[in-house]
C-alpha positions in Angstrom: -85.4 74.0 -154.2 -82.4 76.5 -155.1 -83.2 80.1 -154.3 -80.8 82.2 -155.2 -79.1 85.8 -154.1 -78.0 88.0 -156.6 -74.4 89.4 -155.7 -73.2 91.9 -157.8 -70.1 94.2 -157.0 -71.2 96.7 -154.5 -74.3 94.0 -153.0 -74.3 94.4 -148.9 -77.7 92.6 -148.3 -76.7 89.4 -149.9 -75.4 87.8 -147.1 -78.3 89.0 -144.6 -81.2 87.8 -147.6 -79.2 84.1 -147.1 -79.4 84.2 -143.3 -82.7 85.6 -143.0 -84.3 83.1 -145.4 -82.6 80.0 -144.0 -83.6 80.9 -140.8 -87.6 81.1 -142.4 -86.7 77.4 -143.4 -85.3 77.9 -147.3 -81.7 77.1 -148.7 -80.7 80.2 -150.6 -77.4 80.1 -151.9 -75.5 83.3 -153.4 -75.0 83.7 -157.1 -71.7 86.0 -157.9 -73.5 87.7 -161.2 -70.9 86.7 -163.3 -71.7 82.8 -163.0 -75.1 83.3 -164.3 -78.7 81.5 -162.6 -78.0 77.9 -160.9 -80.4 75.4 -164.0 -82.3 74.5 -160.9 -83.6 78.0 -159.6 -86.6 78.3 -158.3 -86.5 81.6 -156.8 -85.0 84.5 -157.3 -83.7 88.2 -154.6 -82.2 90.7 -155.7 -80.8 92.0 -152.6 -80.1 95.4 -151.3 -76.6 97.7 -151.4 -74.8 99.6 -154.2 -74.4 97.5 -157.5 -71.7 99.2 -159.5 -71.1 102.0 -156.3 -74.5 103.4 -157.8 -72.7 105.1 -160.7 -75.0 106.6 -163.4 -78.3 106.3 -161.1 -78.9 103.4 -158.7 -79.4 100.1 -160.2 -79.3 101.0 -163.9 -75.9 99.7 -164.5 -76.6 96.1 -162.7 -80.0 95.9 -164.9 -77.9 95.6 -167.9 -75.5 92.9 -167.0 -76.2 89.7 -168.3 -77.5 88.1 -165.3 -80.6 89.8 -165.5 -81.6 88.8 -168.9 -82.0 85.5 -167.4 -83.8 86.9 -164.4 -86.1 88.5 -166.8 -87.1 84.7 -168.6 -87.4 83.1 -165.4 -89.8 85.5 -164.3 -91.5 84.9 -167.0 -91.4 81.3 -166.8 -93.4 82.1 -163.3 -90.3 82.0 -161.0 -90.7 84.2 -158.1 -88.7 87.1 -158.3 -87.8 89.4 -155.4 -85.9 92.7 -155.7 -85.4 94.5 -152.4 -84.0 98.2 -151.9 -81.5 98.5 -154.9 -82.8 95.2 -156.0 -86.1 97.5 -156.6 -84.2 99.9 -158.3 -82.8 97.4 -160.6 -86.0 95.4 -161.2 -87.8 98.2 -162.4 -84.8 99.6 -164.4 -84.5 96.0 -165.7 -88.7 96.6 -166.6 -89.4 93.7 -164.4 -91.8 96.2 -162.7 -93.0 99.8 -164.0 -91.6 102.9 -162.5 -88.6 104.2 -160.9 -87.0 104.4 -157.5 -85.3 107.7 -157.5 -83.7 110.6 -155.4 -85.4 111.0 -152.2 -87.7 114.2 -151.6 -84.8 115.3 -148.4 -82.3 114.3 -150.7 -80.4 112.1 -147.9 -79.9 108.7 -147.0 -82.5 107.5 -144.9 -82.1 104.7 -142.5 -85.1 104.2 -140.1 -88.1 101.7 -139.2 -91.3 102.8 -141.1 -94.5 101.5 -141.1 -96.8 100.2 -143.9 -100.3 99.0 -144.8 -100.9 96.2 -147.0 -103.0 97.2 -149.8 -103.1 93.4 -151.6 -103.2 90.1 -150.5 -103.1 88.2 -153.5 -99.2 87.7 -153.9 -97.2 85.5 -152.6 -95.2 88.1 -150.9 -98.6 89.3 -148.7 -100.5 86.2 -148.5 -99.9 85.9 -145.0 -101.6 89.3 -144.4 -105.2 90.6 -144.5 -105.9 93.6 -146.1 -104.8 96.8 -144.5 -102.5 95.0 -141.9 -100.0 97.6 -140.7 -96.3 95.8 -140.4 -93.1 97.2 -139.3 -90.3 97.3 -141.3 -86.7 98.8 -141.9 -85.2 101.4 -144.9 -82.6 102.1 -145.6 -81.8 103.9 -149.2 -80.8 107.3 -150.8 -83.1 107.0 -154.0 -86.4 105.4 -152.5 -88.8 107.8 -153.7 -91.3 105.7 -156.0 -92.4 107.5 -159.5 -94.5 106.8 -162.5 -97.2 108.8 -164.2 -100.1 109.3 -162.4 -102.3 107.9 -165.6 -99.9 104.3 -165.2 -100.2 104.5 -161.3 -103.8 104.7 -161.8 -103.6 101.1 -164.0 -102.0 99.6 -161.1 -104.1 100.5 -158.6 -106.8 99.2 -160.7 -104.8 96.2 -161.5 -104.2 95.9 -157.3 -100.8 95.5 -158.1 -99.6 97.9 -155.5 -98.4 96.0 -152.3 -97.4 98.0 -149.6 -98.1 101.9 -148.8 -96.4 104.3 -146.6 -98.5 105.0 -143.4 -98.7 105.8 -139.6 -99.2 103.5 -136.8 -102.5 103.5 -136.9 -102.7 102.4 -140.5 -103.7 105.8 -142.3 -101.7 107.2 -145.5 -100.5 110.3 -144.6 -97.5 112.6 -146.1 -96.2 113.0 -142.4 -95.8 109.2 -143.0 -94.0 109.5 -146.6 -90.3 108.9 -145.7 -89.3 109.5 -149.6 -91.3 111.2 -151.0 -93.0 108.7 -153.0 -95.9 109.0 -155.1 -99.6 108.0 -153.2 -96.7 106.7 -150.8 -96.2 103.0 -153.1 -93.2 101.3 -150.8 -93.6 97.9 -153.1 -95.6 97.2 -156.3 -95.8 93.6 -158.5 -94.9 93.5 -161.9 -97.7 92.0 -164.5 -97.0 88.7 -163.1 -97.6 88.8 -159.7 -94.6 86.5 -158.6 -92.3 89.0 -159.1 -92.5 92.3 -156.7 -89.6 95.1 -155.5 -89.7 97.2 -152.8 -87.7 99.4 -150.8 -88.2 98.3 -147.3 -86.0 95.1 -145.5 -88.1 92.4 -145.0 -84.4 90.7 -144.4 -83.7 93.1 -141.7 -86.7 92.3 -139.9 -86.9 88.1 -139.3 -85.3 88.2 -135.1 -86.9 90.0 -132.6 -84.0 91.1 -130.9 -83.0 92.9 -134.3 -85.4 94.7 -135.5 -88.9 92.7 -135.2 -90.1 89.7 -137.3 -92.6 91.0 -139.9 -90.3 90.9 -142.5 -90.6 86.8 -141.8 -93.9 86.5 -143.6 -92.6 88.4 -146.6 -89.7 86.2 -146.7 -91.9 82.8 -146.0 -94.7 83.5 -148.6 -91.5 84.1 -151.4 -90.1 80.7 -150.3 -93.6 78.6 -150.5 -93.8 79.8 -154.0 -91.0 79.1 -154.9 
């Protein structure tokens, strides 16, 4: 099994997405964009940073580079296909995923633990989680705030393609509990194949207790057995 790491010029959760999933069991091996996909992937993250210094708007440059053409047909060949942070931002620029991650609603960079409730269970990404489960987890991003047309938002949520929402503690969606900004507070959405899912929060950053809990682990582990 090969996953690979996406690095592109400006990645600085590449080498935390290899360490967090070999410590969840799974060789992951980087990928400088350049090279191209190893002929024996069988997973794919796009990790977190600042692909191209986030020139233009964040992600759109990287989701034109070559590299992701062949991301594109190997989630389509059923690959699983993570994009986390600005790995989000260039899924959906790359259409992998509807929407866009954009500017968020202080208009700062945000770097804080937040709390969110699973809304679906039927990806590999959640499978270890029951339905409205509140996990932990770590942002840290500029242009988090999700968008998309309320009309196409409502398709999703009938399609239960929306994976993660923003919420308190105690499990309830609140704006209080909105860190970005983002519309119905989506943190993390699947694409029409529901193998391949972005979404703002670390689940990288969250694997060792001692730094910053372990409910990013399950993420991670359900990405790895389907892959």
């Amino acid at each position: 099994m090969t996953v690979a790491v996406v690095r592109f010029g400006g990645s600085n959760c590449d080498r935390d997405a290899v360490q967090a999933l070999n410590h969840v069991g799974v060789d992951a091996e980087l990928v400088w964009y350049r090279e191209g996909l190893p002929a024996d992937v069988s997973g794919i993250v796009v990790p977190g940073g600042f692909s191209y210094g986030d020139y233009l708007r964040a992600g759109a440059m990287a989701a034109r580079d070559p590299i992701m053409d062949e991301v594109r047909e190997a989630a389509r060949d059923g690959v699983p296909v993570l994009g986390i942070c600005n790995g989000a931002q260039i899924g959906c620029e790359a259409s992998l995923t509807p929407g866009a991650f954009t500017t968020n609603r202080s208009a700062r960079f945000q770097c804080e633990h937040v709390h969110l409730r699973v809304e679906s269970t039927d990806t590999p990404f959640t499978a270890a989680f029951s339905e409205g489960d509140v996990i932990e987890l770590p942002i840290a991003h500029g242009e988090g705030r999700f968008e998309l047309p309320e009309g196409h938002l409502d398709e999703l949520e009938e399609e239960d393609r929306v994976l993660f929402r923003y919420c308190d503690p105690d499990g309830r969606v609140t704006g209080e509990s909105n860190p970005n900004g983002s519309k119905r507070n989506v943190a993390g959405i699947v694409g029409e194949r529901r193998t391949t899912a972005v979404l703002m929060p670390h689940p990288e950053r969250a694997t060792l207790p001692d730094v910053g809990g372990t409910d990013g682990a399950a993420v991670l582990r359900g990405f790895a057995e389907s892959a």
